[in-house]
C-alpha positions as CSV (number, residue, x, y, z in Angstrom):
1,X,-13.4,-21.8,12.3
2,X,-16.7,-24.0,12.4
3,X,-18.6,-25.4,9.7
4,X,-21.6,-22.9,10.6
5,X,-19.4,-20.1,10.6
6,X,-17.6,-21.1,7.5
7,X,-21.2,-21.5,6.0
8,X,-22.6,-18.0,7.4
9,X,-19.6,-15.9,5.6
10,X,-20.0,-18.0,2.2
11,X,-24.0,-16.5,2.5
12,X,-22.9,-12.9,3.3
13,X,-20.7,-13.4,0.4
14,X,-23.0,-14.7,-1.9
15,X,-25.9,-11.9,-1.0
16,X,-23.2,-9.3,-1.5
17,X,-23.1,-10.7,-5.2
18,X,-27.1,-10.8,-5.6
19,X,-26.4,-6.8,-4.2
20,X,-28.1,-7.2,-1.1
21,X,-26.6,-5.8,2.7
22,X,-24.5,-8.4,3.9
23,X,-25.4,-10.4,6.5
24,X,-23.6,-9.6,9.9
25,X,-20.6,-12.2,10.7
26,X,-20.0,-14.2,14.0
27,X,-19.5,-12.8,17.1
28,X,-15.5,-13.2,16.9
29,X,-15.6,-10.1,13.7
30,X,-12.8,-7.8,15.2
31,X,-13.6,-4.0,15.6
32,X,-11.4,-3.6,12.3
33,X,-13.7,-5.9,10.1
34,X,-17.1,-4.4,12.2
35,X,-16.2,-1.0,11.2
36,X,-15.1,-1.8,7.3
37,X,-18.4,-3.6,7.7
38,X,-20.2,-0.3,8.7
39,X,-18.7,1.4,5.6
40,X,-19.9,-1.4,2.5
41,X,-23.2,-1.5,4.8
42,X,-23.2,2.5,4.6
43,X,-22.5,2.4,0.7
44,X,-25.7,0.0,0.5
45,X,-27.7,2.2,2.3
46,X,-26.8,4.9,0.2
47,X,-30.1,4.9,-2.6
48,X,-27.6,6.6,-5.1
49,X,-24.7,4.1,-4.4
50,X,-26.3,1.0,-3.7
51,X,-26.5,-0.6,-7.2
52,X,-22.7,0.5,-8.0
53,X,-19.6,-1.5,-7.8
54,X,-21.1,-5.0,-6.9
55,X,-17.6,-6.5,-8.0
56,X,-15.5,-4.0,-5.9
57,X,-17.8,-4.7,-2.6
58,X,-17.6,-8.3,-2.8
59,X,-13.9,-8.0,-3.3
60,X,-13.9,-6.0,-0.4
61,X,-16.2,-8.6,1.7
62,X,-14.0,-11.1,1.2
63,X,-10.8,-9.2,2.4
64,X,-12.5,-8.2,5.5
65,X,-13.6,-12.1,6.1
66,X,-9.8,-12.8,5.2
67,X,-8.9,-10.3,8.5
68,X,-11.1,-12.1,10.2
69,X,-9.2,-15.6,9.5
70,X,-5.6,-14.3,9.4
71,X,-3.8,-15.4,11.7
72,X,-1.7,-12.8,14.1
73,X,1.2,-12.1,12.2
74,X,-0.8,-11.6,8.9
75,X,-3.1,-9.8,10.6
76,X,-1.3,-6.2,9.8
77,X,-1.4,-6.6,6.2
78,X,-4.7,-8.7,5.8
79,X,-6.0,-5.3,7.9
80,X,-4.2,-2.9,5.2
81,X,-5.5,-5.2,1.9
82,X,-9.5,-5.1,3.6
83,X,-8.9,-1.4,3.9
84,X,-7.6,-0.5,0.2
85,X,-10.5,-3.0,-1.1
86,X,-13.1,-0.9,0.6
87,X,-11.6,2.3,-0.5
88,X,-12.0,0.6,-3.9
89,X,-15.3,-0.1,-3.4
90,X,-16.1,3.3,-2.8
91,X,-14.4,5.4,-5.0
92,X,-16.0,2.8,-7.5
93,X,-18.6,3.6,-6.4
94,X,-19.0,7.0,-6.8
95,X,-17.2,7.0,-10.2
96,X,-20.0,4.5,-11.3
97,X,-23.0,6.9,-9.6
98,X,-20.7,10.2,-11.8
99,X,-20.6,8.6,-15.1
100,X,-24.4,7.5,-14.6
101,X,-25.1,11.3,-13.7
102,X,-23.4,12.7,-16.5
103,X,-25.0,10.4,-19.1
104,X,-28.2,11.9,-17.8
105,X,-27.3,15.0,-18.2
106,X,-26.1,14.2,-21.5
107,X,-30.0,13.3,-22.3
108,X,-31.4,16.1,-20.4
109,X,-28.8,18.5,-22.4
110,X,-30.6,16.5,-25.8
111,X,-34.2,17.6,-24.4
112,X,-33.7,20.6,-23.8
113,X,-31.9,21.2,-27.2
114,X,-34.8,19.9,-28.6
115,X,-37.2,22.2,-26.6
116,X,-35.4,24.9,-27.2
117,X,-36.2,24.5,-30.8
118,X,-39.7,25.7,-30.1
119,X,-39.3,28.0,-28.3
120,X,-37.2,31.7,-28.5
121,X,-34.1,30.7,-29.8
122,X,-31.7,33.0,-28.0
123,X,-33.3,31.8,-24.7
124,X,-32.6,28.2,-25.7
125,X,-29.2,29.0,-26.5
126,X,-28.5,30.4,-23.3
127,X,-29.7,27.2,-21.3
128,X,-28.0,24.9,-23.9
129,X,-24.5,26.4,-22.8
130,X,-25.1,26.5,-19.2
131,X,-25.5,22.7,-19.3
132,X,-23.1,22.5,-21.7
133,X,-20.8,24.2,-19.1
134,X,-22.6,22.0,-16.3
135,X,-22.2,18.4,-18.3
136,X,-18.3,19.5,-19.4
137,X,-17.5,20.2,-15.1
138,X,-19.3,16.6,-14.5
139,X,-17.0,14.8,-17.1
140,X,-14.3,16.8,-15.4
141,X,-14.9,15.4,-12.5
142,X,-16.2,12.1,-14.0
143,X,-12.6,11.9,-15.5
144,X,-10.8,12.8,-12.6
145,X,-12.7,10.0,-10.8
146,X,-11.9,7.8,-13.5
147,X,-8.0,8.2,-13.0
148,X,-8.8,7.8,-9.5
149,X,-10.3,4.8,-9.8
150,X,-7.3,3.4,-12.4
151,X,-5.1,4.2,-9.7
152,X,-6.3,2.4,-7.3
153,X,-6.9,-0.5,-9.7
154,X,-3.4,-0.9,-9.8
155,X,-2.8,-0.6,-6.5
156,X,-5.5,-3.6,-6.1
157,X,-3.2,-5.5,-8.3
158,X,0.0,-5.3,-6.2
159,X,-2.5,-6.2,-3.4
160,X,-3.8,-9.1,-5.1
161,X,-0.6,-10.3,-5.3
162,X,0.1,-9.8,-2.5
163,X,-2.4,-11.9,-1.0
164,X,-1.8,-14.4,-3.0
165,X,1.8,-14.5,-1.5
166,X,0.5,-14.5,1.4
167,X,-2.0,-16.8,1.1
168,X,1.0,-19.7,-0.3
169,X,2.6,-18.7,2.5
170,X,0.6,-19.9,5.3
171,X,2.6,-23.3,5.1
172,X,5.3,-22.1,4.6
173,X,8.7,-22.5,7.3
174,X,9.1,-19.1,9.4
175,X,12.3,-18.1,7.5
176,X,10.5,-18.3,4.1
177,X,8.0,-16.1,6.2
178,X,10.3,-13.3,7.0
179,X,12.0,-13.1,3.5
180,X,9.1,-12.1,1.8
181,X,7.5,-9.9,4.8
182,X,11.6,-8.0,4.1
183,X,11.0,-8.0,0.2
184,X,7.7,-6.1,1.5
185,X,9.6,-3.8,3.5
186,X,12.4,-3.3,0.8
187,X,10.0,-1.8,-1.5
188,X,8.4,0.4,1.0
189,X,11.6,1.5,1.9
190,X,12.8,2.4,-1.6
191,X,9.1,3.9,-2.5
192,X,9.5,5.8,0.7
193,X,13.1,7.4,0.2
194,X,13.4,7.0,-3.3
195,X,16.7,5.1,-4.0
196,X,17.7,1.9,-4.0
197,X,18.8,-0.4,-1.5
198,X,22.5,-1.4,-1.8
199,X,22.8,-5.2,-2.4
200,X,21.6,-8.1,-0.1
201,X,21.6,-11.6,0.6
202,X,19.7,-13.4,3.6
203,X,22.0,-15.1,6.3
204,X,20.0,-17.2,8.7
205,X,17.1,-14.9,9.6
206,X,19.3,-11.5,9.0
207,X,19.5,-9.6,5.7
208,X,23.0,-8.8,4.6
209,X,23.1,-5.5,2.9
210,X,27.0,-4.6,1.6
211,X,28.2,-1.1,1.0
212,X,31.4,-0.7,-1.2
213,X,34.3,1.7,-0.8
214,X,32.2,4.0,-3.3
215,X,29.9,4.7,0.1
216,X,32.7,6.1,1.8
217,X,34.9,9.8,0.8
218,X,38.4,8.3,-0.1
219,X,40.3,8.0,2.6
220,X,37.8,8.8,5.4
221,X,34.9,7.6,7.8
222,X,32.9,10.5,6.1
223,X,30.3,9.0,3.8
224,X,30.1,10.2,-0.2
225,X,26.8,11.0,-2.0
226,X,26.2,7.6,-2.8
227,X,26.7,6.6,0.3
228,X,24.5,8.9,1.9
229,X,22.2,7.6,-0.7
230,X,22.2,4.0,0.2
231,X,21.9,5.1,4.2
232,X,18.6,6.9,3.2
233,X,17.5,4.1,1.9
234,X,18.8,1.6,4.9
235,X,16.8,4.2,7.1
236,X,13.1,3.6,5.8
237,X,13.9,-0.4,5.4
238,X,14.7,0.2,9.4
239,X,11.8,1.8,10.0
240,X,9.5,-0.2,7.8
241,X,10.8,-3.2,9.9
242,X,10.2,-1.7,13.5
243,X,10.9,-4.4,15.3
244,X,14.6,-5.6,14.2
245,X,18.0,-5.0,14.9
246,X,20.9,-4.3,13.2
247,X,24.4,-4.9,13.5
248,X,26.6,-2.6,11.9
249,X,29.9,-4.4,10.6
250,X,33.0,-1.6,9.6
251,X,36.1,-2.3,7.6
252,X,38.7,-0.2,7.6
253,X,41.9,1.1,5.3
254,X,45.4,1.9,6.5
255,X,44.5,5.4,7.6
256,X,40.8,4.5,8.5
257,X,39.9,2.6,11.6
258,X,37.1,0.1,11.1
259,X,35.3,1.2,13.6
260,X,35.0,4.6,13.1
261,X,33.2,4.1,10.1
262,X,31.2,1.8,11.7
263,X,30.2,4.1,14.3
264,X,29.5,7.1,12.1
265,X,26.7,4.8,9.9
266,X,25.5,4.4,13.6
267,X,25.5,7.8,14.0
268,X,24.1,9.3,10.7
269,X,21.3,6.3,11.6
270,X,20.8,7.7,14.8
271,X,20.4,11.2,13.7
272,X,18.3,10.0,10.7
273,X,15.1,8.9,13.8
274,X,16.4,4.9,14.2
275,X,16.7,4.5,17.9
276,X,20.2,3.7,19.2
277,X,18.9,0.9,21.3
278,X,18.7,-1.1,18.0
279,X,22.3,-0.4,16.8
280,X,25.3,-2.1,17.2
281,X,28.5,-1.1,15.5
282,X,31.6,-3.3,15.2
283,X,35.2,-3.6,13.6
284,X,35.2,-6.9,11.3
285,X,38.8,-6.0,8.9
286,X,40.3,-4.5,6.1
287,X,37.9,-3.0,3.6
288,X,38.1,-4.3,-0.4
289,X,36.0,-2.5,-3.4
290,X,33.3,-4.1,-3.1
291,X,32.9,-4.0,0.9
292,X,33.8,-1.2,3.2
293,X,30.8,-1.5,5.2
294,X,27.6,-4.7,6.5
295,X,24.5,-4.1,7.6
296,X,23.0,-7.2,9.0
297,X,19.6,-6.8,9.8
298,X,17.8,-9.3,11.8
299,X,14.4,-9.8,11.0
């Protein structure tokens, strides 16, 4: 990036913090960062939003300059961080532009209590408890904005993080790379399915994952509850990571081929929505406790 251009986002950012529209960027913005752009721009042009969650829009200005500057293979989750940070921004926002209504009601509520002293009483009653009722639905939804807003705080945090991952890894080798982008995709995959992967270990530029004979009904290819578990789980980490492959590795007992329990994970994978092109499914021996079954996934 040039020196001008490097200068001409450190002004948008800096106007952003004085509250002011940010300035448009160079030519090279993607149609991603022009239309996040559109949104803090729309917030700002909003008379009842505009002076609400400075912090939150700058934070979001700087993740869509960082989408701008990622390079390709960042470029997916730089996109997803600049999108959460404007979503931030907003529901800030408008949380900010709630609690500031409500606290005006709360003062109108206290004028008109004190008009209502001199005037008919019952009258005065009667509009004290419809915006009683009216302030007690806006703290409602004040509070419900609030959680909201706590919400995705923490949800700023793991993308904080994330960034900042992200960020040390820039110069980092291309195995270090694809570690972290799987520990990504591990979590998705257990948020997603809700259980746990089984155990892993990295090999090259493959993840290992090992299923023990607990995976497996005794004496069969059929697999148990756990094991059906643990494929649920494989499932989302394949289809969080789109693009690999994975080489399904059987070991078998006296009455159980190796491959037949190699080709019924394929199967149950298959069935579950992976695509068979992906698969492969091979005899490797005889299965122990702790292995019956490898999943080598390369990344």
């Amino acid at each position: 990036m040039s020196a001008l251009n490097r200068r001409h986002r450190h002004l948008a950012l800096l106007l952003a913090l004085a509250g002011v529209a940010a300035v448009p960027l160079a030519a090279r913005e993607s149609p991603e960062a022009t239309q996040l752009n559109q949104q803090l721009a729309a917030l700002q042009a909003n008379p009842d939003l505009r002076e609400m969650a400075p912090y939150e829009r700058v934070q979001a200005q700087q993740a869509i300059v960082a989408l701008d500057d990622a390079r390709r293979r960042d470029r997916e989750r730089a996109l997803f961080i600049a999108q959460r940070r404007v979503e931030i921004a907003e529901v800030a926002a408008r949380t900010a532009y709630a609690q500031q209504q409500l606290h005006q009601l709360d003062r109108l509520r206290g004028d008109l209590l004190v008009e209502a002293s001199q005037r008919d009483a019952a009258r005065a009653r009667q509009e004290a408890e419809r915006m009683r009722i009216q302030a007690q639905i806006q703290a409602e939804e004040a509070e419900r904005l609030r959680q909201s807003a706590e919400a995705e705080s923490l949800a700023r945090q793991d993308v904080e993080a994330t960034l900042t991952t992200v960020t040390g890894q820039q110069t980092a080798k291309l195995s270090a790379a694809k570690q972290k982008d799987a520990k990504l995709a591990r979590e998705e995959a257990e948020l997603m399915s809700g259980a746990k992967l089984p155990p892993s270990k990295f090999d090259g530029d493959s993840e290992v994952f090992t299923l023990g004979a607990s995976a497996f009904q005794s004496g069969t290819a059929k697999l148990s509850a756990s094991g059906k578990t643990s494929l649920s789980a494989l499932t989302a980490y394949l289809q969080a990571t789109p693009k690999a492959k994975a080489r399904i590795e059987g070991y078998g007992e006296a009455n159980v081929p190796a491959q037949k329990r190699a080709d019924a994970v394929r199967d149950a994978l298959v069935a579950a929505g992976i695509p068979k092109s992906r698969l492969s499914a091979v005899a490797k021996g005889n299965a122990s406790k702790s292995r019956a079954l490898v999943l080598r996934v390369a990344l």
